[in-house]
N, CA, C and O of each residue as an XYZ file, in Angstrom:
308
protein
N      16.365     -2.742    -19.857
C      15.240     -2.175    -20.567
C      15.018     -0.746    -20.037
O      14.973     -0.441    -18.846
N      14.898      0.009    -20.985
C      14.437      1.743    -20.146
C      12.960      1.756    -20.269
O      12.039      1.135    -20.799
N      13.236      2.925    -19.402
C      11.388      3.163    -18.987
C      11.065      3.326    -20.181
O      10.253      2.402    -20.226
N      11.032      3.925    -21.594
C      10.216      4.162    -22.726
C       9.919      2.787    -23.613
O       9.067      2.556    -24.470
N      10.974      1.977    -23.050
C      10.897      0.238    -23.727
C       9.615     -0.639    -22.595
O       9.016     -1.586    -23.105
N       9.337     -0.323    -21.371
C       8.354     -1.135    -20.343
C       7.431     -1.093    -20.860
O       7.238     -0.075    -21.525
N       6.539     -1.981    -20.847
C       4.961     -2.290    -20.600
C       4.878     -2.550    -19.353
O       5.353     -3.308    -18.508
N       3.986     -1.535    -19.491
C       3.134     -1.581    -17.944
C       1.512     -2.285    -18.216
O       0.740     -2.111    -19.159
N       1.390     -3.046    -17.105
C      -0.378     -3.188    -16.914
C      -1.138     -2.073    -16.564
O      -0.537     -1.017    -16.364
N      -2.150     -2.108    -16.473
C      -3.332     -1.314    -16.893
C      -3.107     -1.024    -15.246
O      -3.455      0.091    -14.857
N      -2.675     -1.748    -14.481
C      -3.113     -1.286    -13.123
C      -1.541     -0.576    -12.282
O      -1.288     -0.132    -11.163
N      -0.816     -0.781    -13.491
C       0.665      0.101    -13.266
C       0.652      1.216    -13.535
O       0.953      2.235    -12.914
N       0.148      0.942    -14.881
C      -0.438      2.722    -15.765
C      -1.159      3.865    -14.732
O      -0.777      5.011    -14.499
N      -2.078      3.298    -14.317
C      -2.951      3.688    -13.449
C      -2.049      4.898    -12.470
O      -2.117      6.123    -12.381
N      -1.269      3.924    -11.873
C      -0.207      4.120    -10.482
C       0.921      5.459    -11.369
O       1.422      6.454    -10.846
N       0.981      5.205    -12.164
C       2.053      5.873    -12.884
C       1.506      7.273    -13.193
O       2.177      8.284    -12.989
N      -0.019      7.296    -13.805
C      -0.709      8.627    -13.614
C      -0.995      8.800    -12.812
O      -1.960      9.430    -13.245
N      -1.169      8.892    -11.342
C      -1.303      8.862    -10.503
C      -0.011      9.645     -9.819
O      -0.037     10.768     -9.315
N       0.976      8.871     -9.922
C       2.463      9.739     -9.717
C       2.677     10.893    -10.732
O       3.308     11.914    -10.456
N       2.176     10.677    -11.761
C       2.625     11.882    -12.840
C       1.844     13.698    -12.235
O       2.331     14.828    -12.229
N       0.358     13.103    -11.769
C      -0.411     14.377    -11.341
C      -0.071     14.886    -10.056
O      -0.155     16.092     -9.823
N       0.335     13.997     -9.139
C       0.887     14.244     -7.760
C       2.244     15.213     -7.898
O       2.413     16.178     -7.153
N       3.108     14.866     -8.856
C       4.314     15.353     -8.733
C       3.909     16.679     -9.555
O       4.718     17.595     -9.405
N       2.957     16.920    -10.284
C       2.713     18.323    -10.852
C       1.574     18.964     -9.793
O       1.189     20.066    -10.183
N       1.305     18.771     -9.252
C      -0.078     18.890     -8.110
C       1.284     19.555     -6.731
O       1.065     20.712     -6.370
N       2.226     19.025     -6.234
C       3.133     19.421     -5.662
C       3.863     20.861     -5.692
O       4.230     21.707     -4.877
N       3.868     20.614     -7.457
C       4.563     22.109     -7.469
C       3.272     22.893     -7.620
O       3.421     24.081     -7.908
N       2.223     22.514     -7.501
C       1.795     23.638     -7.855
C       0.338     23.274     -6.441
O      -0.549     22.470     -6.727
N       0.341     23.719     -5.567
C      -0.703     23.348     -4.618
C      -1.582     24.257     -4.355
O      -2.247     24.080     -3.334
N      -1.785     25.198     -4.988
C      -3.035     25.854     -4.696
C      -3.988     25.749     -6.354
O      -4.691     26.566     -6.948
N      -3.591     24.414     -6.638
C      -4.584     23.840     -7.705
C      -5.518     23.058     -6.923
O      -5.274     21.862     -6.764
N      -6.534     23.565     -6.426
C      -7.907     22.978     -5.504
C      -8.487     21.955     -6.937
O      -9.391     21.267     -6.463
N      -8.371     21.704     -8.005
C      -9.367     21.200     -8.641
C      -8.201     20.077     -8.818
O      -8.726     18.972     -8.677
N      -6.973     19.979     -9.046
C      -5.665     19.037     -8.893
C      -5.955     18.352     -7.578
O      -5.877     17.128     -7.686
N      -6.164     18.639     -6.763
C      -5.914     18.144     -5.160
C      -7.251     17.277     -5.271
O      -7.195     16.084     -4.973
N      -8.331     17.793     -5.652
C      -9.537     16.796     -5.189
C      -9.042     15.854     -6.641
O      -8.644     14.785     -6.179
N      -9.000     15.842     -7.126
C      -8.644     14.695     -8.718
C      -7.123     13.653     -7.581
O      -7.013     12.427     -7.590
N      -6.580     14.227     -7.101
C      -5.765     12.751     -6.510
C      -6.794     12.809     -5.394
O      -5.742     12.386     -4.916
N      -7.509     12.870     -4.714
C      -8.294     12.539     -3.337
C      -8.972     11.271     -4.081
O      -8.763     10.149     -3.619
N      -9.802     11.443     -5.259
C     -10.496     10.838     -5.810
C      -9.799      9.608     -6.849
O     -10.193      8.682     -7.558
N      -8.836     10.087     -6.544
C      -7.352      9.038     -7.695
C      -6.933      8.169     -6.669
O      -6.751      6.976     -6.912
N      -6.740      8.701     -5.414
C      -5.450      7.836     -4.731
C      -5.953      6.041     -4.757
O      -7.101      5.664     -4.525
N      -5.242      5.486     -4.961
C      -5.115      3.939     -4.519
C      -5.722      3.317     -2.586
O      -5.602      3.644     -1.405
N      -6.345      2.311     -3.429
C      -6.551      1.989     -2.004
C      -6.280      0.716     -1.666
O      -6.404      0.023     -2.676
N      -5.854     -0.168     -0.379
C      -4.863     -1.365     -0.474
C      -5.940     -2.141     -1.173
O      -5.367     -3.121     -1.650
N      -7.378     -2.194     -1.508
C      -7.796     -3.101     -1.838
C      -7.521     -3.426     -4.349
O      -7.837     -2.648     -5.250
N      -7.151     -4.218     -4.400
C      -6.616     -4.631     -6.361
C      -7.914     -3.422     -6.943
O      -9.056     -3.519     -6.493
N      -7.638     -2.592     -7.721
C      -8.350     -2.042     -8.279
C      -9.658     -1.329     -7.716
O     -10.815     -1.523     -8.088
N      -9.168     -0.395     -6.657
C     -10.269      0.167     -5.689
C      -9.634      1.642     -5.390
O      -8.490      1.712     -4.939
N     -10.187      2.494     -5.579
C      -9.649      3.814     -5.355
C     -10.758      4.563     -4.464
O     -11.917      4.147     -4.459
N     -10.277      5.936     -3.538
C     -11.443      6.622     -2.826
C     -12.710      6.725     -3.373
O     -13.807      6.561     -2.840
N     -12.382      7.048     -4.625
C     -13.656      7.383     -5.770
C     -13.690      6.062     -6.609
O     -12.870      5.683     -7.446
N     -15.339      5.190     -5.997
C     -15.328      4.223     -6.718
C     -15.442      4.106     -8.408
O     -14.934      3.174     -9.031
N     -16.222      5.254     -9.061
C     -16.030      5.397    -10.095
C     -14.839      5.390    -11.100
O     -14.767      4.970    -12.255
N     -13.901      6.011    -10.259
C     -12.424      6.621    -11.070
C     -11.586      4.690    -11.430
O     -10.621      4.537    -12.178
N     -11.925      4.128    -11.068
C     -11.270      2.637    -11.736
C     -11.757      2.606    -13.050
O     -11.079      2.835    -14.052
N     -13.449      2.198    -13.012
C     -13.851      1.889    -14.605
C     -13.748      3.332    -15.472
O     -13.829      3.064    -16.671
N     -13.606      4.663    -15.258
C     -13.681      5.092    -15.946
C     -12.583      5.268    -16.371
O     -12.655      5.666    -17.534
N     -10.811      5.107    -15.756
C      -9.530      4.494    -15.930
C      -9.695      3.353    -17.115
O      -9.126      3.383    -18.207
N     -10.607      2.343    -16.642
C     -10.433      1.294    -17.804
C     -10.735      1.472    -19.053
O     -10.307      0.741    -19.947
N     -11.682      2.695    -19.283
C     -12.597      2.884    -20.061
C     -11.747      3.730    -20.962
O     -12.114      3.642    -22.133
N     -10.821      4.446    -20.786
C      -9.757      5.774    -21.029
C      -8.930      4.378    -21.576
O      -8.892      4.179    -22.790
N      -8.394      3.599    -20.811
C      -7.387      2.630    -21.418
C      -7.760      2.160    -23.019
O      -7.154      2.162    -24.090
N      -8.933      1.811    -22.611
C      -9.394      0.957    -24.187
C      -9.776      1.893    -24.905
O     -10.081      1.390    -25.987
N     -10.009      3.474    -24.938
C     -10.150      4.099    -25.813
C      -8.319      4.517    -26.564
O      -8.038      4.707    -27.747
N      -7.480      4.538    -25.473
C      -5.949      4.693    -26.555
C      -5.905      3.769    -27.446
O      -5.857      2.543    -27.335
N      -5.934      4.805    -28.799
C      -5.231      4.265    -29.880
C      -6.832      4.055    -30.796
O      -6.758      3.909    -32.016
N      -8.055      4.055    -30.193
C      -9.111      3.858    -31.157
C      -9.531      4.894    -31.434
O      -9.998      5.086    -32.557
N      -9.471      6.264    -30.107
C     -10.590      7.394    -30.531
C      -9.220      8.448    -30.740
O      -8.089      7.964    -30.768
N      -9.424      9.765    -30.866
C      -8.819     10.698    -30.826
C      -8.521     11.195    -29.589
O      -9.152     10.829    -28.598
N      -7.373     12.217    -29.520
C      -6.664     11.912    -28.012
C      -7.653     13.641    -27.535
O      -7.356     14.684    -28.119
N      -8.638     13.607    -26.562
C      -8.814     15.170    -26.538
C      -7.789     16.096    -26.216
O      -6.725     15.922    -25.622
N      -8.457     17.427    -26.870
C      -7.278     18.595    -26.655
C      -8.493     19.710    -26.083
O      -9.714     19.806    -26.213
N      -7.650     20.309    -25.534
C      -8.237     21.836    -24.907
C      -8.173     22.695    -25.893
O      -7.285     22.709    -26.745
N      -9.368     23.655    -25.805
C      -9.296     24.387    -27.144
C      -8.128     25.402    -26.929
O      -7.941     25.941    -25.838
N      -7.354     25.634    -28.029
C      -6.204     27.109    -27.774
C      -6.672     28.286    -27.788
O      -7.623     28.440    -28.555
N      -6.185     29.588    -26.938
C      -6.585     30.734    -27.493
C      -6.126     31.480    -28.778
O      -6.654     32.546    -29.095
């Protein structure tokens, strides 16, 4: 199965954005507003518990909106 064929759980997804911002947060490290967003992202050993207790439900909350609301965009110049 390739990665574009997986289902992931909600708490893989999670982990997976999580790796996606880290590895762009890397190349680019003097993004201070990137760096505190994983401080507040990172995983913690406890099932569904991150530094920032908020950042889980509002993860869940982002989950159940794919596919019902519109995806936001940044305005262009």
């Amino acid at each position: 199965m390739s990665a574009e064929e997986r289902q992931l759980t909600v708490a893989e997804a999670y982990e997976a954005a999580y790796r996606f911002v880290w590895q762009y947060a890397e190349r680019e490290p003097s993004n201070e507003a990137l760096q505190l967003l994983l401080v507040s992202m990172e995983p913690t050993d406890e099932a569904h518990r991150t530094n920032d207790p908020a950042s889980w439900p509002d993860w869940v909350a982002c989950v159940s909106d794919v596919g019902r609301t519109a995806l936001p965009r940044l305005p262009r110049a």
